[in-house]
N, C-alpha and C positions, 0 to 999 in steps of 0.2 A: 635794287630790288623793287619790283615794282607792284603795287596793291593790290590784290586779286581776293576774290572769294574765299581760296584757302590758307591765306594770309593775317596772324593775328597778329597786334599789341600786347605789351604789358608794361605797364610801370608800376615800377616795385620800389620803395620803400628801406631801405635796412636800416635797424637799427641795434646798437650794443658799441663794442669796440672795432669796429672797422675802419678805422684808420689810422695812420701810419704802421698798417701790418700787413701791405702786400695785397691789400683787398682790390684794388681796383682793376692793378693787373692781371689778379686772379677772374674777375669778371670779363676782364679783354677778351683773355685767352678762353673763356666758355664761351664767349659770346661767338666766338669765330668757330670752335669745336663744333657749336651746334648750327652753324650758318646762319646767324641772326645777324638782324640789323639795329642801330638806334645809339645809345652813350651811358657813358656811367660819369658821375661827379660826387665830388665829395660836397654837402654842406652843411652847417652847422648842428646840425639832426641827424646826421650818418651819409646814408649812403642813397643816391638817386640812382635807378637806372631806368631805364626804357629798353627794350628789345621785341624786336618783331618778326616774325617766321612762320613757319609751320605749324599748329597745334601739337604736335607733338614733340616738335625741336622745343618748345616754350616747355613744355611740363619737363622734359630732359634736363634743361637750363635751371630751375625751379627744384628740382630733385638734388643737382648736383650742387646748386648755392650754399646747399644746409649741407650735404652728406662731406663734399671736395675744401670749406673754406679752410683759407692758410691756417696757420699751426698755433699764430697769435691772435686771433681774433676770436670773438666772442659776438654771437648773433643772438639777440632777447628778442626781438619781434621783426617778424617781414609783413608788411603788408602790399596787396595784390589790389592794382585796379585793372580793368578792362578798358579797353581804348579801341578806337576803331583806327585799322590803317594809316599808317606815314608817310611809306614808300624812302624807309631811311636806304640810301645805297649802300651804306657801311657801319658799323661798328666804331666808334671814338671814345677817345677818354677825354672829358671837356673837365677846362677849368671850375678849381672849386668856388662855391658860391656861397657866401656869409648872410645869413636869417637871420632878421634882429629877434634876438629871445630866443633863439632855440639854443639847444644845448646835445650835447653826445658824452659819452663816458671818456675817458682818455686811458690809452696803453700808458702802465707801466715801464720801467728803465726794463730792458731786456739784456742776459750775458751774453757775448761774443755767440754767434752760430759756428757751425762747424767749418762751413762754406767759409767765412771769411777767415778763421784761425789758420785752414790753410793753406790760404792768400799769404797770410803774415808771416806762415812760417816758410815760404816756397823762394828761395832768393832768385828764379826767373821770374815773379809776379812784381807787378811795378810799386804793391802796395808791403814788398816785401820788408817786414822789421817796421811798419808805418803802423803807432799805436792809437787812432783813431780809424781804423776803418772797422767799415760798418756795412747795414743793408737793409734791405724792406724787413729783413727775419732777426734784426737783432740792434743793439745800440740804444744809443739814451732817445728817452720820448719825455717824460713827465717835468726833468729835471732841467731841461732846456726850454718847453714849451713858455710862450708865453699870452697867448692868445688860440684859440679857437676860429675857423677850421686850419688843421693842423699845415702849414705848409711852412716852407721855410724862413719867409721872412718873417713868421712868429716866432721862430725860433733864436735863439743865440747862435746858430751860422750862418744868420742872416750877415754877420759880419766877412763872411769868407764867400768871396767869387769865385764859381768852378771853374777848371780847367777845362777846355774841351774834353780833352777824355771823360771826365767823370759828369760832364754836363750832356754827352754821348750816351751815357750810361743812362743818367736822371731822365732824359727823353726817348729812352728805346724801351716798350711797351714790354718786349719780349726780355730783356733784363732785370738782373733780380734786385737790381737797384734805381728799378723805375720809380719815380718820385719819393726814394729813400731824404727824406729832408736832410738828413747829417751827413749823408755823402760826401767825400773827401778823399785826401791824398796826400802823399808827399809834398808834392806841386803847390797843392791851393790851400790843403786842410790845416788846423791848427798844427800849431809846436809845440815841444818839450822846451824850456830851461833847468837848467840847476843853480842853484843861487847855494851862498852861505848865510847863516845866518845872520840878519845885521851885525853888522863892526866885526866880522869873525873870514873865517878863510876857507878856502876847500883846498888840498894836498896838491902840489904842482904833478905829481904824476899820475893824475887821476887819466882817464879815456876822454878823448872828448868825446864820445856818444854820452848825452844825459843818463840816456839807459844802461849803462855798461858805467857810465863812474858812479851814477846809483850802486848799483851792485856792487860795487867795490867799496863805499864808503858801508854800506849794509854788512859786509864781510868782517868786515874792522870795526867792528861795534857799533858804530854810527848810528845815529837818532833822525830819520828823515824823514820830514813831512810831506807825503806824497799826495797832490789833487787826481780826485778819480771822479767817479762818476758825480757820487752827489754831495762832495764836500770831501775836506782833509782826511786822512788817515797819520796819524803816528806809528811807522815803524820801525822794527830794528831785528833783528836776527834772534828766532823764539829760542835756540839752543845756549843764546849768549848769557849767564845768568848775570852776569856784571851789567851787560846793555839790560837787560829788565829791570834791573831793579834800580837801573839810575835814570828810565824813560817811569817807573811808581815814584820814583821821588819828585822828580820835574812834574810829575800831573798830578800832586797830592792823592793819587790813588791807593790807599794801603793794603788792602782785600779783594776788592773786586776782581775776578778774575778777567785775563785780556783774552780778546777773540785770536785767534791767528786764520791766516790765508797759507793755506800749502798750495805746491806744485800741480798735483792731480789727485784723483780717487786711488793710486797706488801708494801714494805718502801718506794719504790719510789712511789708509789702512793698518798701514806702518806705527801710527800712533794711537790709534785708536780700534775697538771693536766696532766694524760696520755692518750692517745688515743692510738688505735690500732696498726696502724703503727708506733709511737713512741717505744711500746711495743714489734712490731717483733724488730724492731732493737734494743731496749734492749736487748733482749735475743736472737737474732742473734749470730754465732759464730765468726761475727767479734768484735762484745761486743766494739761497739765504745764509747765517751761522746756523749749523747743526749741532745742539750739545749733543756730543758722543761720548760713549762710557772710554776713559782713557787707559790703555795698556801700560804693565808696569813697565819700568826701565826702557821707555821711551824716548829718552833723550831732550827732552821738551824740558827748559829750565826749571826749576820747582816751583819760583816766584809765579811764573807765566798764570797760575790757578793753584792757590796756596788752597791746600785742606780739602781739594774736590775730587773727585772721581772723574767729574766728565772734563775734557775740554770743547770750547767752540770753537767750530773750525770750519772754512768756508774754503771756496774753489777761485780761479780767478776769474773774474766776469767783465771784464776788458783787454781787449789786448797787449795795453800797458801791463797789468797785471801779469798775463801770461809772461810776457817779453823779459819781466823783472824776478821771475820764480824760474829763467829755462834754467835745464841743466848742465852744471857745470860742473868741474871740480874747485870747492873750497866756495863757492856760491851757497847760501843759505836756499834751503826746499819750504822752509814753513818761517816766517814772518809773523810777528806780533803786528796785529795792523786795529788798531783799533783808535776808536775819534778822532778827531782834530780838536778839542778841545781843554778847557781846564776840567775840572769836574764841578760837573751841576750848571755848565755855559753851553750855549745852541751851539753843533758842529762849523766850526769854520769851514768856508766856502768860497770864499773871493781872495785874488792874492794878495792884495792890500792890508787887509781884513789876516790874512794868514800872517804873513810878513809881521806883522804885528803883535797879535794877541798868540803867537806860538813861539814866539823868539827865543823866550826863556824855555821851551820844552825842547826842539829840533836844533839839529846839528846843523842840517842844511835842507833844502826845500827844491823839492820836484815839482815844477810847476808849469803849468799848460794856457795857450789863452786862449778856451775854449770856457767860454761863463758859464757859468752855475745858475739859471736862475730860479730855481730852486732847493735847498737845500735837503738832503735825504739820507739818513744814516742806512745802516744795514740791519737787515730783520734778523729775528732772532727766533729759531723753532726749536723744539723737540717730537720725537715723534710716538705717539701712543697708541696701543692698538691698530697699527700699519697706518695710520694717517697723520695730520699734522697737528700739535697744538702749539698756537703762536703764542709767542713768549713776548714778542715786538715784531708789530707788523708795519714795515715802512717803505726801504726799496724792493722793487721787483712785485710786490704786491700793491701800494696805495700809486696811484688814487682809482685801483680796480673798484666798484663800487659791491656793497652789499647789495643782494637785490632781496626785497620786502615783500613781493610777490601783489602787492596793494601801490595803490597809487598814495603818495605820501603829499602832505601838505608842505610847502618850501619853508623849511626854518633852521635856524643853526644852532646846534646842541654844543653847550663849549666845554665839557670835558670836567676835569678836577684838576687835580696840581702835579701829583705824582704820574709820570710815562703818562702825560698829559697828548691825547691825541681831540681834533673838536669833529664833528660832523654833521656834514647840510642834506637836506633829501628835497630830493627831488622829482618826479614821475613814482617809478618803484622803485626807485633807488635811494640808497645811501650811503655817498662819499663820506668812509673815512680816512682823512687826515693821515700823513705820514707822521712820525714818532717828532713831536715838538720838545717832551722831554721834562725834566721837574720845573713846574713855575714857580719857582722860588727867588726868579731875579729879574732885576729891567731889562737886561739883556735876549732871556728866554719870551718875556710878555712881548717885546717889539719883533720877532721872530714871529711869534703867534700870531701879532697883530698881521703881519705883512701877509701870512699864511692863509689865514679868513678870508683878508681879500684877493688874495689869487685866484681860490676853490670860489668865492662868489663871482670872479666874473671869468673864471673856465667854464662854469657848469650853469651862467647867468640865473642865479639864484638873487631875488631879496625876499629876503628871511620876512617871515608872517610873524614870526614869534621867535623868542630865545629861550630854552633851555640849560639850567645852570642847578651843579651843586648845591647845598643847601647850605654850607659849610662860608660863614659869612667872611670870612678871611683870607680865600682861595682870590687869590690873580685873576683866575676864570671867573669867579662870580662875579667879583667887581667889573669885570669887563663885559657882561651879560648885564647887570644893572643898570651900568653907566650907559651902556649901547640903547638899552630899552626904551629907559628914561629920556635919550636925546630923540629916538626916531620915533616915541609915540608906540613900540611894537611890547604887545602882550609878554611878561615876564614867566618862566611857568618853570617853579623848583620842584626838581626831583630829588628824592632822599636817595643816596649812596646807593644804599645796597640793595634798594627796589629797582634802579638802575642797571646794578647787575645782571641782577636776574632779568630783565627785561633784554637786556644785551644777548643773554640766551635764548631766549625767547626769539629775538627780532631774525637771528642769524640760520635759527632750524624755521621761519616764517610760523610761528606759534602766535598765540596769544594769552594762553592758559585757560584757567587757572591750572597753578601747578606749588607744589611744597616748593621754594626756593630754599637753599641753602647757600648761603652768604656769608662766605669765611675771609677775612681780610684783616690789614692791620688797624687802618682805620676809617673808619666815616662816620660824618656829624649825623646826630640821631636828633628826632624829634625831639627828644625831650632833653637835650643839649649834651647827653652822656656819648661817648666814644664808643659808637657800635664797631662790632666786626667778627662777631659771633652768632652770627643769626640765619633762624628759622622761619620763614613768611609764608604766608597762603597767598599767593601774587599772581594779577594778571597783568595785563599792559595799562591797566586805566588807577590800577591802586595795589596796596598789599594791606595786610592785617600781621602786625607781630607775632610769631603765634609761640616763640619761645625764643631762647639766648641765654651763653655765656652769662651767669651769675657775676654782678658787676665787682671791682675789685678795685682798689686806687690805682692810678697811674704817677705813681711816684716823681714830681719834677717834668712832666708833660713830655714833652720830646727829648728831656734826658735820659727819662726810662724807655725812651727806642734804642739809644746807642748806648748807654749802660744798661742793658739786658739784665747784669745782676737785681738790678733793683724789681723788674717784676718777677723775678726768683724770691726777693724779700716780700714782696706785696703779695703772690699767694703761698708764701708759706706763712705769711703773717693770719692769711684768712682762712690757711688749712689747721693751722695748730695756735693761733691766738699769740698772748703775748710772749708763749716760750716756746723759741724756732729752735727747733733741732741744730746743734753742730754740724754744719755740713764740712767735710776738709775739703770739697771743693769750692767753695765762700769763704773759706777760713782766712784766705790772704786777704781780703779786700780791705780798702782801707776801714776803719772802726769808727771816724768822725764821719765818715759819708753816711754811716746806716744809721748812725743816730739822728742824724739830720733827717734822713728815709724815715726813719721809726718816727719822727715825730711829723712828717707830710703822710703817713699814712694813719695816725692815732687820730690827726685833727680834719685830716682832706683839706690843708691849705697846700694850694699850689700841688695837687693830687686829682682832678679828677675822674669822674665811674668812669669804666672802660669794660665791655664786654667781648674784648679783641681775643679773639681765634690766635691772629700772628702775634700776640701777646705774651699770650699761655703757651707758643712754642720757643720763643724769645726765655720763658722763666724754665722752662723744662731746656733747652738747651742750657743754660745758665749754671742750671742744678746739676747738670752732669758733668760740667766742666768744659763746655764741647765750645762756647761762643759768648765770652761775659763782655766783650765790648765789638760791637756791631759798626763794621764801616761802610757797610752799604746797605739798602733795603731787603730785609730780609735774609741775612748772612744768617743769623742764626737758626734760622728755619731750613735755610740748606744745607748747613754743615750738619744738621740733626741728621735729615732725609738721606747725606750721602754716607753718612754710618750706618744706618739702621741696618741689622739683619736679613737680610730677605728669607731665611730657613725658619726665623721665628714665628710663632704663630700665639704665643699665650697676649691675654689681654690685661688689663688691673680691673676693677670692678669699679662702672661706673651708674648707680642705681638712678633711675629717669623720674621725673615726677609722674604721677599719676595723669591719665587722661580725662578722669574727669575735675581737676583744678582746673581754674581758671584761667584764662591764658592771659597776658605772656605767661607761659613756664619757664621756671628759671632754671638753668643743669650749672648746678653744684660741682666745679673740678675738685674737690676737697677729697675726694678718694683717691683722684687718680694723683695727686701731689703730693699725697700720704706714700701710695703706690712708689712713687717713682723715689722718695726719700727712706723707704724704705731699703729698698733695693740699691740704691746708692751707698747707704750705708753698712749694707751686705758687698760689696763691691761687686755688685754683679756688672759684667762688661755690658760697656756703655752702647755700644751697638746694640745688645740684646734688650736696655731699657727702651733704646731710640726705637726700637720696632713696637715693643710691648704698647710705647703712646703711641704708634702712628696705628696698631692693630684697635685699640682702645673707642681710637677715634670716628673710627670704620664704624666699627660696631654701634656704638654712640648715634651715630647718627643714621642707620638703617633703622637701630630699636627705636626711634624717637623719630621718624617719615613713616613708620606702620601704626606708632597712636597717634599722627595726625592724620594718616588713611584714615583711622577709625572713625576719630569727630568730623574730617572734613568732608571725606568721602570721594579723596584726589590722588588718582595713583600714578601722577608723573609728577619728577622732581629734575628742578634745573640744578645743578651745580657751576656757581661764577663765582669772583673775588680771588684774587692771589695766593691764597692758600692750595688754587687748585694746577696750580704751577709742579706742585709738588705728586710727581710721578706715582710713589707707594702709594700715599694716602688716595690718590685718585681710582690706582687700582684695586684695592680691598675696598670702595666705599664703593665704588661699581660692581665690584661683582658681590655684594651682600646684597646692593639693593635690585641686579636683577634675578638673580636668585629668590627676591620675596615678592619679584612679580612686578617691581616698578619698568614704568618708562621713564627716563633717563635723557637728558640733556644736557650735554656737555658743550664746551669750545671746539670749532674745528678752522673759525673762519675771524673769529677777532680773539682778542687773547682773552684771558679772564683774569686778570688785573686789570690795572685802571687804565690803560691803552686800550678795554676795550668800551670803556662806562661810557663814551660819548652816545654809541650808537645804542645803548635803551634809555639815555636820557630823550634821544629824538624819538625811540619808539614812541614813549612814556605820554612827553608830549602831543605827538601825531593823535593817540588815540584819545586823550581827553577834547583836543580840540577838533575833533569831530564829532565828538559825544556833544562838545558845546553845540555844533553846526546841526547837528538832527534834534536838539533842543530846541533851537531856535525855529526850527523848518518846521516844525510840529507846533509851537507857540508855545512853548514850556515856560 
């Protein structure tokens, strides 16, 4: 092509998720549609191209970029220069080229395309029954990467040399596995083994296909630890009820309910009620768990989700997966697959690592050696009002970034302890973190540790500053201090549940001010009491308390989390004084325990105040009889929520302080525990109390955001904190409050527990220290 007058340039720019999602080829293939000339490459900032043509082939090109890009990619800015003439002959795709310091977003692990499932499932295709193939439109990206720009030898199949066919493939532009990095086969690509567990056996008349003596050990009850995408799975046969409950006893799991992986969207239907959008997100290609409302006499063991409604239930999103769920007779369709872990340890991920610290839980171990080098559990959604709210957001979404819509200052926010996720920002972004999980051990902090540094040098980040809990005991703060203190970088605490609300804020691109409402189990408060009931006037740079939960003892500190009875004794202690009602749902409990209780709540030794939300649903389940010992976070709040009435509609009476008191305002539950003991001892059914507190609640907190309308004169209100997990309560407090005219913020994009606190602890941050910087710029 040769220079001429009607002959333009352009280099362009892209940036977002463009790479490893088929982008380049997609640029080939326009660039040749419109007759251009010049190259595209990938570098460490996205996407370079040059193209040269016609005037009007260029704005064609330029139109089709934005309107035609693949199906995985995500374009945040194009920028446009002008150039004069090249006289490029042809169109190429040139090697990618590494910028020191720049950075690009990274895809997510993506489920199986349709295109290759079926490949897998076609016995003339070469990659037929092969449980790693893949393509530009699908397979792991986050979980293998290990460096930036994305191509192979960064990856973990840097260890596998392609076959010509598939190295045929990786080099034909026109192929949909043109520089697919995970690209493989039979031939080249990773294996399956099946092992036993240490000093143990597998049945001599097993298949020798891994995948087919899988199946068959899964059949016969068997406990098998299978590596997928981003770490172990434990499964075993979800209809077995003997195999469940002897895969709860091996993982010290006693309540929790387990996720399962069924066949397809027809099994889960089978078990469950689905609706539409349940359904795109089943078959979405982030293939997250969807809690679904569960159908009776389902077949689904009991154990599998003791006392629930819903169950979680996920699709398979590797080919493994499919290949281990086909149909068969006497083959199990739905699978308990859930961690690789013990409980409260980071998901196992490497086979050594597995072989190991799973020995005592699996019968025997499916295992591939294709590395991990990343570890990534499975996200966790529900869906409300036709969209998503993330419950745990980890594979198929992280390390997608938030985008902030401002240009953010580089620093890394490190989270809390509970569904501990950290996040760094960067440009307008902010990477958060896949689900690291409770830091509550050495185990979980060296996970975290290894995690930080991956995300700071994926995204070449050094942090300007740390952001941290205020809560002096948290793994994460210590790790934020210690960090600070050795590199010299500004330390900047954010209180809990200012964090929240900020995390709503940061994800609808807000700033406030706005009524925050921050309902949680716990967070350290200023003034060293146990918030988690609370009312804020908040924007990104600060809040003002402006009301809260009426404090109450916490009887025995984190024994009255998992003995729930005792804050059933601590506010009936502060509803009716020294003489608590007979409850015959309390009547069993031991009698030396409450004396012991009666006297940490008479003296507040080893009691501390508590103005916890998930508190008050902990002593209100308690009191009904619905949940007096708690084995996982927040058990009692769910088993409330999955009773409650939905037909009921009355409320108990809960009277607000005046608006013109002083603030904090304190709200007094003393009626509604009156309320609920009331009626308890009316035997009124316990679902119909379960709704009366969840109606209670609603109301409470619409009449009590219209008298801080009044004084503050703010009529949008965030809702974040784990309480807002809870479906009912979410719906009645939303539709009161737009009803009386508020605007409303909710979760759609980080969760609103504490998986999603990292990212308003960096809002939090970000905006004070630019308040500092225009301080400073001004000579403040």
């Amino acid at each position: 092509m040769k220079p001429t007058q009607t002959i333009s340039r352009r280099r362009i720019h892209v940036r977002g998720v463009v790479q490893g999602v088929g982008f380049r080829p997609f640029i080939y293939h326009l660039a040749r549609r419109y007759d251009l000339g010049g190259w595209v490459c990938n570098t460490s900032s996205g996407v370079d191209i040059e193209v040269e043509g016609h005037p009007r082939a260029l704005d064609g090109f330029l139109h089709a970029l934005t309107t035609e890009a693949p199906p995985l990619a995500r374009i945040d800015a194009i920028d446009v220069q002008k150039l004069p003439p090249n006289g490029y002959p042809t169109f190429e795709i040139r090697h990618s080229r590494a910028q020191s310091g720049e950075f690009q977003p990274i895809s997510p692990d993506v489920a199986t395309c349709d295109a290759c499932l079926a490949e897998v499932m076609d016995p003339a295709d070469r990659r037929y029954r092969y449980p790693f193939t893949n393509c530009t439109h699908c397979g792991p990206r986050f979980t293998i990467i290990r460096d930036i720009p994305y191509d192979r030898p960064k990856t973990t199949m840097a260890a596998f040399t392609m076959c010509p066919e598939c190295q045929a493939e990786y080099d034909d532009p026109a192929d949909r596995r043109f520089h697919a990095q995970p690209n493989a086969c039979p031939v080249c690509g990773p294996q399956l083994s099946l092992v036993p567990t240490p000093g143990g056996d597998l049945p001599p008349d097993l298949p020798r296909d891994p995948i087919e003596a899988t199946r068959a050990l899964l059949a016969r009850g068997w406990i098998v630890a299978i590596k997928g995408l981003g770490g172990f799975h434990l499964a075993c046969d979800a209809r077995d009820e003997t195999a469940v409950q002897r895969l709860r006893t091996r993982k010290g799991r006693v309540g929790k309910p387990f996720a399962l992986m069924v066949r397809d969207l027809g099994v889960a239907r089978t078990l469950c009620y689905v609706n539409d959008d349940e359904a795109r997100l089943l078959e979405g290609k982030e293939r997250p768990i969807v809690l679904l409302r569960a159908r009776p006499e389902n077949g689904i063991a009991p154990s599998v989700a003791p006392r629930q409604r819903n169950l979680g239930i996920m699709l398979p999103y590797t080919p493994l997966h499919h290949l281990l769920l086909l149909s068969e007779a006497g083959i199990p369709n739905a699978l308990v697959m859930t961690s690789g872990n013990l409980s409260e340890e980071p998901i196992a991920y490497d086979n050594e690592e597995a072989l190991s610290r799973l020995a005592r839980l699996a019968d025997a171990f499916l295992l591939h050696n294709r590395d991990i080098y990343m570890r990534c559990d499975d996200s966790v959604v529900r869906v409300f009002q036709g969209a998503e709210l993330p419950i745990r957001r980890s594979r198929g979404y992280a390390p997608y970034p938030v985008h902030l819509g401002d240009e953010a200052i580089p620093l890394l926010a490190c989270g809390a302890e509970l569904k501990n996720t950290f996040c760094i920002t960067r440009g307008p972004y902010a990477f958060l973190s896949h689900h690291i999980g409770d830091m509550e051990n050495l185990e979980t902090l060296e996970a975290y540790r290894r995690a930080v540094t991956h995300f700071e040098r994926l995204f070449r980040v050094r942090p300007k500053a740390l952001a941290y809990d205020l809560h002096p005991d948290y793994l994460a703060t210590r790790y934020a201090l210690e960090r600070a203190e050795r590199e010299g970088l500004p330390a900047i605490g954010v209180q809990h549940h200012h964090a929240h609300i900020a995390a709503c804020l940061a994800e609808h691109q807000q700033s406030g001010p706005v009524i925050g409402v921050a309902f949680d189990g716990t967070g350290y408060g200023e003034d060293g009491a146990i918030w988690g009931g609370e009312f804020l006037i908040a924007d990104l740079h600060g809040y003002r308390r402006a009301a809260h939960l009426a404090y109450v003892p916490l009887p025995g500190g984190d024994a009255a989390v998992r003995h729930t009875y005792r804050m059933a004794w601590s506010h009936l202690h502060h509803a009716f004084g020294e003489s608590w009602p007979d409850l015959p749902t309390l009547r069993g409990l031991d009698p030396v325990e409450r004396r012991v209780v009666e006297r940490q709540i008479a003296t507040g030794l080893n009691a501390p105040p508590t103005s916890s939300m998930g508190r008050l649903f902990d002593a209100v389940s308690a009191l009904c009889g619905v949940c007096q010992e708690a084995t996982y976070e927040g058990q009692a709040a769910i088993e409330l929520e999955m009773l409650a009435d939905p037909e009921e509609e009355a409320t108990y009476e809960w009277p607000l302080p005046s608006a013109t008191e002083a603030m904090p305002w304190g709200i007094d539950p003393t009626p509604v525990i009156r309320g609920v003991v009331a009626d308890v001892l009316a035997h009124v059914p316990t679902p119909i109390i379960a709704a009366r507190f969840h109606n209670t609640l609603a109301q409470m907190i619409a009449e009590l955001c219209a008298r801080l309308r009044e004084v503050a004169g703010i009529d949008a209100v965030a809702l974040s904190g784990g309480v807002w997990q809870n479906i009912l309560l979410l719906k009645r407090t939303l539709a009161r409050l737009e009803s009386a005219g508020f605007t409303v913020y909710t979760h759609r994009l980080v969760p609103p527990n504490d998986g999603g606190l990292s990212l308003g602890q960096a809002a939090v941050a970000n905006a004070r220290l630019k308040s500092d910087e225009r301080r400073r710029a001004i000579g403040e």
